[in-house]
Backbone as ProteinMPNN parsed JSONL, in Angstrom:
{"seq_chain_A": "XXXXXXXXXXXXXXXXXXXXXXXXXXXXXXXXXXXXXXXXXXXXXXXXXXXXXXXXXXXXXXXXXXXXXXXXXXXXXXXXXXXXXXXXXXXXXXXXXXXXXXXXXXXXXXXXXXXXXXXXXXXXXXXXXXXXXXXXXXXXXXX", "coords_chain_A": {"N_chain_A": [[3.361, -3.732, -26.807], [3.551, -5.919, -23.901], [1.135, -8.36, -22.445], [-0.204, -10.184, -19.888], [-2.745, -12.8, -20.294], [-4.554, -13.069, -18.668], [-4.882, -10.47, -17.54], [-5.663, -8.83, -19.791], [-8.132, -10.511, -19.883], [-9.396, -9.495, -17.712], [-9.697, -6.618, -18.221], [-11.363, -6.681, -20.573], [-13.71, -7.699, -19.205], [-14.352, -5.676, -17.22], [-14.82, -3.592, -18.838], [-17.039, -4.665, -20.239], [-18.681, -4.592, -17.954], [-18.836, -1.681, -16.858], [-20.302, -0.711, -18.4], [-22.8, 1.699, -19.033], [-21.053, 3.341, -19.759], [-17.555, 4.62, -19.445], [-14.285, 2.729, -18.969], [-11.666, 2.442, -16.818], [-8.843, 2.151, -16.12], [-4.834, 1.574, -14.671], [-1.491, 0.103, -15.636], [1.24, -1.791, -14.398], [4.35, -2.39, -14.662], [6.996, -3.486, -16.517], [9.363, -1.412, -18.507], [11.138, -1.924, -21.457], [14.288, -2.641, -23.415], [12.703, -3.258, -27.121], [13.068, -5.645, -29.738], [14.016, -4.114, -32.007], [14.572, -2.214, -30.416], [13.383, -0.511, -29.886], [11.013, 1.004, -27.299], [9.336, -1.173, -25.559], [6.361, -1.93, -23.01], [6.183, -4.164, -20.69], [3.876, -5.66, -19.051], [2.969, -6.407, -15.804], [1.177, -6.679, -13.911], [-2.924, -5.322, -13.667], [-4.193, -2.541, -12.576], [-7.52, -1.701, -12.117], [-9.645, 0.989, -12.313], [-11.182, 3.593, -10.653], [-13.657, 5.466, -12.811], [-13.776, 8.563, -11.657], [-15.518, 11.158, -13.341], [-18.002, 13.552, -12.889], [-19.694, 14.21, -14.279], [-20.034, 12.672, -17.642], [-19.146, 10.472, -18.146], [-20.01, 9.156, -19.927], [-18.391, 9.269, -22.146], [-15.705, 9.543, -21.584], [-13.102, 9.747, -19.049], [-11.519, 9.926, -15.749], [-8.745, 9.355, -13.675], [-8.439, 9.338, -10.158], [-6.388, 11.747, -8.354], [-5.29, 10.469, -5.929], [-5.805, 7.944, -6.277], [-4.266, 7.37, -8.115], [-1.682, 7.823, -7.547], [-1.609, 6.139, -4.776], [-1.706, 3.599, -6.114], [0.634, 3.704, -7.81], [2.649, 3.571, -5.517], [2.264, 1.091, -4.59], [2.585, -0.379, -6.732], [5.267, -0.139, -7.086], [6.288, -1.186, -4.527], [6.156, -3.372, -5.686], [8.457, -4.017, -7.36], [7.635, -2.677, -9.476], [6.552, 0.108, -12.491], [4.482, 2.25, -13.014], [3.679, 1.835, -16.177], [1.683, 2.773, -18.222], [-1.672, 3.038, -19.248], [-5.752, 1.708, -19.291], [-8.068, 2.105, -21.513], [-11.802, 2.28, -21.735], [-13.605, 2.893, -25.252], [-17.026, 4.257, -25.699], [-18.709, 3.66, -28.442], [-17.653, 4.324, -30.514], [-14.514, 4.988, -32.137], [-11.119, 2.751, -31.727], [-9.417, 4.895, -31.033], [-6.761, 7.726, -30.01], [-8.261, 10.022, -28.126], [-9.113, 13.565, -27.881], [-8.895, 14.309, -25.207], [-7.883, 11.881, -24.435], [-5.024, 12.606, -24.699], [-4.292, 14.482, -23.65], [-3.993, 13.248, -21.091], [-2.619, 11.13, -21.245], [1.342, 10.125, -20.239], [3.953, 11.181, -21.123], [5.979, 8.397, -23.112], [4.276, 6.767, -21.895], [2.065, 3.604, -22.275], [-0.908, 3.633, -23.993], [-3.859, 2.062, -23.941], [-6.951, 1.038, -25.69], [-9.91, -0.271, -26.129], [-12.639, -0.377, -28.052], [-15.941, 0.099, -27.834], [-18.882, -1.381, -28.772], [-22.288, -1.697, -29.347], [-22.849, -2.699, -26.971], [-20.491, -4.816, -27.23], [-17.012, -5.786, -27.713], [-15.101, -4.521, -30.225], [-12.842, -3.705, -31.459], [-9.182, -3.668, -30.032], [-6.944, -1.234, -29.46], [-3.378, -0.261, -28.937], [-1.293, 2.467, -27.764], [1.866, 4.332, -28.067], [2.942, 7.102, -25.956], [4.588, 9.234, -27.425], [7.858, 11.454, -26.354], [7.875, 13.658, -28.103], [5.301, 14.096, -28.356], [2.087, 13.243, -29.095], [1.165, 10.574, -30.416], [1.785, 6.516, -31.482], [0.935, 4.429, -32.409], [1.076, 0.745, -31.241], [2.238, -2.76, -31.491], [0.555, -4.971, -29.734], [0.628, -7.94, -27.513], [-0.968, -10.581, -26.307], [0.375, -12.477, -24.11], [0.928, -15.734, -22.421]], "CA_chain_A": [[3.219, -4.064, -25.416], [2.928, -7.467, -23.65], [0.299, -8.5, -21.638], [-0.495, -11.377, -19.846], [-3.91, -13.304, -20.739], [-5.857, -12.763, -17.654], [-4.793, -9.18, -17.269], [-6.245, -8.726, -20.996], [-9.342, -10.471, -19.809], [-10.023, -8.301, -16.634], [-9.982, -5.185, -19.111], [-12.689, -7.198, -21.048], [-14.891, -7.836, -18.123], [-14.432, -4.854, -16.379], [-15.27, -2.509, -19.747], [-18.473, -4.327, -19.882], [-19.388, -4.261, -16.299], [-18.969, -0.549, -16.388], [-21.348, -0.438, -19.392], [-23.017, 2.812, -20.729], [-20.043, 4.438, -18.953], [-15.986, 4.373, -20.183], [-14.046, 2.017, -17.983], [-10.423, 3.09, -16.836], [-7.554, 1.803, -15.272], [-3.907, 1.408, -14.863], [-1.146, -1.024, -15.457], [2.139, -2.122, -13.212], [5.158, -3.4, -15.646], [8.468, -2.721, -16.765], [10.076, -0.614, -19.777], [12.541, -2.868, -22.065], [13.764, -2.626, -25.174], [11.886, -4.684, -27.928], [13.855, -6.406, -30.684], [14.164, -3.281, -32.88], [15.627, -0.805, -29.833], [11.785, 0.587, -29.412], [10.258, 0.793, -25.931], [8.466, -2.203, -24.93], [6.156, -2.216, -22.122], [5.747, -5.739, -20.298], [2.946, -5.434, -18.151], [2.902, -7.812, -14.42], [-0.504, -6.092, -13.438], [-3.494, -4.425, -14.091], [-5.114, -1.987, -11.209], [-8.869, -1.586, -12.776], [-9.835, 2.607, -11.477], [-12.51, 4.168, -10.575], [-13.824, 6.514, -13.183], [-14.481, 9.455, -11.062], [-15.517, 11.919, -13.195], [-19.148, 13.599, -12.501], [-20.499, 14.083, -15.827], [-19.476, 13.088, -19.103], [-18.397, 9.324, -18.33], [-19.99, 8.049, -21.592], [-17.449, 9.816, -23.404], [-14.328, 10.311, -20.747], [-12.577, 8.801, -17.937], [-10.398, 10.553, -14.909], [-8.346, 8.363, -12.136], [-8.128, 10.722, -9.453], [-4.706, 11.772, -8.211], [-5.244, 10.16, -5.111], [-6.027, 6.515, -6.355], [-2.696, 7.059, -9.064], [-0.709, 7.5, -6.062], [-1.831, 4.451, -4.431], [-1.215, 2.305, -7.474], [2.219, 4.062, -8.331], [3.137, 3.3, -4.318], [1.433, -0.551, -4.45], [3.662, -0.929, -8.277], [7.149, 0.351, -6.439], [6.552, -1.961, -3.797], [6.579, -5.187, -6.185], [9.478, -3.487, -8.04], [7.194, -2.305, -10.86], [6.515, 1.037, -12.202], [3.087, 2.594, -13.43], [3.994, 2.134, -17.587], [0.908, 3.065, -19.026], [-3.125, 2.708, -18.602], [-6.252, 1.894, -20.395], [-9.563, 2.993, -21.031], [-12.997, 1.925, -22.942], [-14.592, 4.121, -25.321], [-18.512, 3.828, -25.909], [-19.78, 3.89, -29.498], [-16.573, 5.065, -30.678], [-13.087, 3.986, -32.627], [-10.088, 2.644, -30.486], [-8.351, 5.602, -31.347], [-6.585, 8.56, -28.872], [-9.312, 11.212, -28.344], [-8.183, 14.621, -27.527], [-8.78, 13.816, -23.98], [-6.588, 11.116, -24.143], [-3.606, 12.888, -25.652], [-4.093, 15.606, -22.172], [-4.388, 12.459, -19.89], [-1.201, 10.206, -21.326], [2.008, 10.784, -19.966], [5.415, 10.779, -22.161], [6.398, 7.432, -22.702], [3.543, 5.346, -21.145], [1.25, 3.055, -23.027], [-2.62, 3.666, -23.379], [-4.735, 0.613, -24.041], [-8.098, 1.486, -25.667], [-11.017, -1.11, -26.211], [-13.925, -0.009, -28.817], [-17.4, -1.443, -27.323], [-19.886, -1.02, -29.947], [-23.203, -2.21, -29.173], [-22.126, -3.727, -25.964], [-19.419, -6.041, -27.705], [-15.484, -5.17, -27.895], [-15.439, -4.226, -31.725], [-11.083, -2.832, -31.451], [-8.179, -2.774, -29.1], [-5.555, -0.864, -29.726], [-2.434, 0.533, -27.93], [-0.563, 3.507, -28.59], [2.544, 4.635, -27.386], [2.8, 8.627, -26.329], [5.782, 9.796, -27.769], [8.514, 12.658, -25.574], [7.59, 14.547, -28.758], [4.07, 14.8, -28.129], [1.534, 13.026, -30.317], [0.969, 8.821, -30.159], [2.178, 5.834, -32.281], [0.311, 2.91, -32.756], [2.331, -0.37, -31.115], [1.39, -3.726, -31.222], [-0.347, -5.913, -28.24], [0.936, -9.186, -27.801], [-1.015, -11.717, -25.371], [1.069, -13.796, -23.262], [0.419, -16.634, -21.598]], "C_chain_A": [[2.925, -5.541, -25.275], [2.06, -7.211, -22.658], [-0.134, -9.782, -21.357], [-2.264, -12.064, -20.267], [-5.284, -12.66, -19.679], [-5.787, -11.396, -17.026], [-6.067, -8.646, -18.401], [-7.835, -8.573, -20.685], [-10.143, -9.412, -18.913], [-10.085, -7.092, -17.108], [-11.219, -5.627, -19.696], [-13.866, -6.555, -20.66], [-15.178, -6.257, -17.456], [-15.013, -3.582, -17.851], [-16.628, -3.006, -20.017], [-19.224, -4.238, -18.708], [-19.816, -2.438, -16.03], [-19.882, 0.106, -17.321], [-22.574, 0.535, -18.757], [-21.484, 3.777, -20.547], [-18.525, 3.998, -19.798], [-15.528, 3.362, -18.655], [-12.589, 2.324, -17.856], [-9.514, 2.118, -15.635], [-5.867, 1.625, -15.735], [-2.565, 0.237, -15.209], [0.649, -0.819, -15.105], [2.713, -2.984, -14.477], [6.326, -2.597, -15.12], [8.404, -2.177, -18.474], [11.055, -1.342, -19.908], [12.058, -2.095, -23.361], [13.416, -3.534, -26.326], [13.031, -4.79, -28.653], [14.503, -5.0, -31.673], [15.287, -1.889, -31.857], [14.397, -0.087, -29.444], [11.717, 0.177, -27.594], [9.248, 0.079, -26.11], [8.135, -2.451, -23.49], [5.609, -3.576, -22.158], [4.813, -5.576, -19.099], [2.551, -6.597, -17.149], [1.519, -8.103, -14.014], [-1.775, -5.066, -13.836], [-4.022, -4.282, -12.878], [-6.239, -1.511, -12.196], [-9.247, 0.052, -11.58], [-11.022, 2.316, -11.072], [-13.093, 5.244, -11.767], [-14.637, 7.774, -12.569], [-14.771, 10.787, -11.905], [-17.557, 11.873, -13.179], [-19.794, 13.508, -13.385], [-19.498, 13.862, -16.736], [-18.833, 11.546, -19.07], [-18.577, 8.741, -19.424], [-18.925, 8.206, -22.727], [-15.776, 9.94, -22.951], [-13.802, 9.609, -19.427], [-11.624, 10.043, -17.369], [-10.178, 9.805, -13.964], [-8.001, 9.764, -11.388], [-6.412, 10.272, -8.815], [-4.627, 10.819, -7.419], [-4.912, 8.393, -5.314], [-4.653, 6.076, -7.601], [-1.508, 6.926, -8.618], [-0.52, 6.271, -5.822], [-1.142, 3.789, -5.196], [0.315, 2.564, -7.684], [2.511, 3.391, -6.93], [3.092, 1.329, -4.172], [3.115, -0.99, -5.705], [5.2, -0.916, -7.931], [7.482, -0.637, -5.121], [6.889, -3.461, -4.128], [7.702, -4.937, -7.295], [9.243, -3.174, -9.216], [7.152, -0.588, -10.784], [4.906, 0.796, -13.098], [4.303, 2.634, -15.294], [3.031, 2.57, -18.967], [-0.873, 2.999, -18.229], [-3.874, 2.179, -19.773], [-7.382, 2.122, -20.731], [-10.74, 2.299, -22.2], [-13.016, 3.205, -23.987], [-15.787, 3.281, -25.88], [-18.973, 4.433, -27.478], [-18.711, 4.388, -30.354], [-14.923, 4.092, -31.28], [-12.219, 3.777, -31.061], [-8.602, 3.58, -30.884], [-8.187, 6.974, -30.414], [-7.343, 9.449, -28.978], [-8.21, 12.53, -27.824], [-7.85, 14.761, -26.009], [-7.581, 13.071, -23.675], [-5.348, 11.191, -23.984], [-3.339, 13.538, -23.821], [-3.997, 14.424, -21.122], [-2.711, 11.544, -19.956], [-0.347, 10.854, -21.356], [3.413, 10.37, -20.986], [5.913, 9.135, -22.236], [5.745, 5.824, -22.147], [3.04, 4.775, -22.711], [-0.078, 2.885, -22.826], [-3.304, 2.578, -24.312], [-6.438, 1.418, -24.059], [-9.176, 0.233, -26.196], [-12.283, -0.019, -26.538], [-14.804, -0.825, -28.275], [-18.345, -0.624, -27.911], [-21.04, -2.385, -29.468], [-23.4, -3.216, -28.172], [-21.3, -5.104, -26.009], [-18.542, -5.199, -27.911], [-15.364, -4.964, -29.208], [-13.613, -3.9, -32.088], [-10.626, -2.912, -30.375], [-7.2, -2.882, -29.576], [-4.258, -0.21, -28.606], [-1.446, 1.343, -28.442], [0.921, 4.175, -27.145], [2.64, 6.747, -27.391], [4.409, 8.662, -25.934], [6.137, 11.369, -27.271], [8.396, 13.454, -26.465], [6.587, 15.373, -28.712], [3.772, 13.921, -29.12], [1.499, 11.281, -29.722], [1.686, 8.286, -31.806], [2.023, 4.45, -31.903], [1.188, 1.562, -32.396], [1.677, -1.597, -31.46], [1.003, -4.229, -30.046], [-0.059, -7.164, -28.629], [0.818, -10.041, -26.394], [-0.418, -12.411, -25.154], [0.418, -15.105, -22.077], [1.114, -16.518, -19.922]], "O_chain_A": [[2.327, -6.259, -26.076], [2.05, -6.157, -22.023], [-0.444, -10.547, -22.271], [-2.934, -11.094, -20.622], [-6.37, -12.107, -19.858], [-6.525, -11.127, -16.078], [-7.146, -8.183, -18.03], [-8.6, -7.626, -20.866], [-11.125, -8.73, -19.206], [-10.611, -6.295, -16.331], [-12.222, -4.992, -19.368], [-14.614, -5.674, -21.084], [-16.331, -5.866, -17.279], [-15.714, -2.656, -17.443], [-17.516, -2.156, -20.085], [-20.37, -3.793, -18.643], [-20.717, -1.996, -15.317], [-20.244, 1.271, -17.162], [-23.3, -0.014, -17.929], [-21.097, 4.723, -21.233], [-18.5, 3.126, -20.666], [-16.181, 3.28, -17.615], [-12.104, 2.52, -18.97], [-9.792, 1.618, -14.544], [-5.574, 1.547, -16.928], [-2.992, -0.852, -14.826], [1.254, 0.172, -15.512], [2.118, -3.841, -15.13], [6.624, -1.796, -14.234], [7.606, -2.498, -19.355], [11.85, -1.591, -19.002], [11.11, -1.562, -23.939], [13.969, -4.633, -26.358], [14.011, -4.121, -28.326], [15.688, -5.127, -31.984], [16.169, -1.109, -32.216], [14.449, 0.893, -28.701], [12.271, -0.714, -26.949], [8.269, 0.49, -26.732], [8.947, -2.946, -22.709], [4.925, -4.115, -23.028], [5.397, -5.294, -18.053], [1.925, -7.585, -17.533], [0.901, -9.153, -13.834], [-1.469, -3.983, -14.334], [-4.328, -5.204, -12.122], [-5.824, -0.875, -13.164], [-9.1, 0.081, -10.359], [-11.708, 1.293, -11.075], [-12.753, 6.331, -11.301], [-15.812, 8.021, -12.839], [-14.314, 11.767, -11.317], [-18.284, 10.892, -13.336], [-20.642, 12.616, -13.386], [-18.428, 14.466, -16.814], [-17.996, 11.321, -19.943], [-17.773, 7.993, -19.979], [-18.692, 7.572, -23.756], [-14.853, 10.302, -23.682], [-14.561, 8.768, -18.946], [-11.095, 10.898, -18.078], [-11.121, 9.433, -13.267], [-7.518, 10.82, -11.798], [-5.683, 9.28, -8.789], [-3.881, 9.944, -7.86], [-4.061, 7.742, -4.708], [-4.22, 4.958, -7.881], [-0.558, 6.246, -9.004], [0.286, 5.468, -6.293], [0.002, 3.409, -4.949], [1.118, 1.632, -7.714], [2.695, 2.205, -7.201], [3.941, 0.599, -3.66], [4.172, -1.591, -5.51], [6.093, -1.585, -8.452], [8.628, -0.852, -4.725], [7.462, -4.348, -3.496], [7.775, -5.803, -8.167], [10.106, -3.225, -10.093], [7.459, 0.073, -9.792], [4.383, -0.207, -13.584], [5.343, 3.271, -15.46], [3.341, 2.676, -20.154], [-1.149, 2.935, -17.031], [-3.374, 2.056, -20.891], [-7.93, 2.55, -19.715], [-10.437, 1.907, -23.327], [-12.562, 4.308, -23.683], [-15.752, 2.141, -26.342], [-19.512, 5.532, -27.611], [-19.235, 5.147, -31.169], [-14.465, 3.001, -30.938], [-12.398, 4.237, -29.934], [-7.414, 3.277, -30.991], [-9.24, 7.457, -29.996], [-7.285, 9.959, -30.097], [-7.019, 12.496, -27.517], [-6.785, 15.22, -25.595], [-6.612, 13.377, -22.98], [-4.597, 10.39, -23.428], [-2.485, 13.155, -23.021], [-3.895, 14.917, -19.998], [-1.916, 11.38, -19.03], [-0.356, 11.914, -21.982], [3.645, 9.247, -21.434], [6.255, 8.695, -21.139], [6.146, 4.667, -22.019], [3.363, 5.181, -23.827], [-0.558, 2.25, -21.887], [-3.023, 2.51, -25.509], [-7.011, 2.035, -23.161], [-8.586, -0.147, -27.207], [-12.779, 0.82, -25.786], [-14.711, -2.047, -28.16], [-18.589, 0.553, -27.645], [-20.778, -3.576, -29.302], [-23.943, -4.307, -28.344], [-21.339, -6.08, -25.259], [-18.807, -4.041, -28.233], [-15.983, -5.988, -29.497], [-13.343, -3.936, -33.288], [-11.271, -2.398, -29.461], [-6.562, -3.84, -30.012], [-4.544, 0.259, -27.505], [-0.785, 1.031, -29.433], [0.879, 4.339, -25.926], [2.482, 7.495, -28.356], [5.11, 8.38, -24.961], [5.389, 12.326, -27.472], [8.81, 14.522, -26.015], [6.536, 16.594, -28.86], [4.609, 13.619, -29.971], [1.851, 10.992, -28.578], [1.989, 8.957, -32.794], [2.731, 3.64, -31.305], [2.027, 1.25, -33.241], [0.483, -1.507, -31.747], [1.358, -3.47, -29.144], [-0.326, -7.605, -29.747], [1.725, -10.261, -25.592], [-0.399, -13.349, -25.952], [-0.412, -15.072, -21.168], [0.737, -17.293, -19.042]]}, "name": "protein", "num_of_chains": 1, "seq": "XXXXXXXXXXXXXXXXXXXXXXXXXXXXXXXXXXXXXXXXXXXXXXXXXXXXXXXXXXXXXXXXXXXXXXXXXXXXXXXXXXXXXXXXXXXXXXXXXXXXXXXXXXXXXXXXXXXXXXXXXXXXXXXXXXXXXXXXXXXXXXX"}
């Protein structure tokens, strides 16, 4: 995946702002293909969520339907589509939990940030494959 610099950072900021809690949001790109023929998302925007769920945020994140809407409607209006999301975890690798797997949709790209001891410690991004299952991509800051 690409990503621009100050998208990157506002995942940063916003995963420790939401500190003891997970931090969630979406991101507004396009689907190309990279050099090899793979799916490469290029990402324009990041929409930062809400994590609404009631219990269990230290460990979990849910965007509600309502606010995925929005964002999908907002992303179609600047001729983007929703291509992925991405989420903290607390105390924890930057790797897909089982949660994650039920939450990412065929095709997108999920963006995870390890924050260990209130510092970023990992981010990784994984692509979820129409098979089922993830595969590790790279992340490549743009200016």
């Amino acid at each position: 995946m690409k990503i621009p610099r100050r998208a990157f950072e506002i995942i940063q900021e916003q995963a420790f702002r939401e500190l003891p809690y997970e931090c969630c949001g979406l991101f507004a790109g396009v689907q190309q293909a990279g050099r090899r023929g793979e799916i490469e998302h290029m990402v324009h925007e990041v929409a930062p969520c809400r994590n609404c769920l009631y219990h269990g945020r230290e460990s979990g994140f849910e965007i509600s339907r309502q606010e995925y809407d929005d964002i999908d409607r907002e992303a179609s209006a600047l001729g983007y589509a929703i291509v992925g999301s991405y989420h903290s975890h607390i105390h924890s690798p930057a790797v897909p939990s089982l949660h994650d797997v039920d939450f990412a949709r065929p095709g997108h790209t999920m963006l995870i940030i390890s924050m260990v001891n209130g510092r970023p410690s990992e981010v990784t991004a994984w692509l979820r494959r129409e098979s089922g299952g993830f595969h590790q991509e790279p992340i490549r800051v743009v200016e």
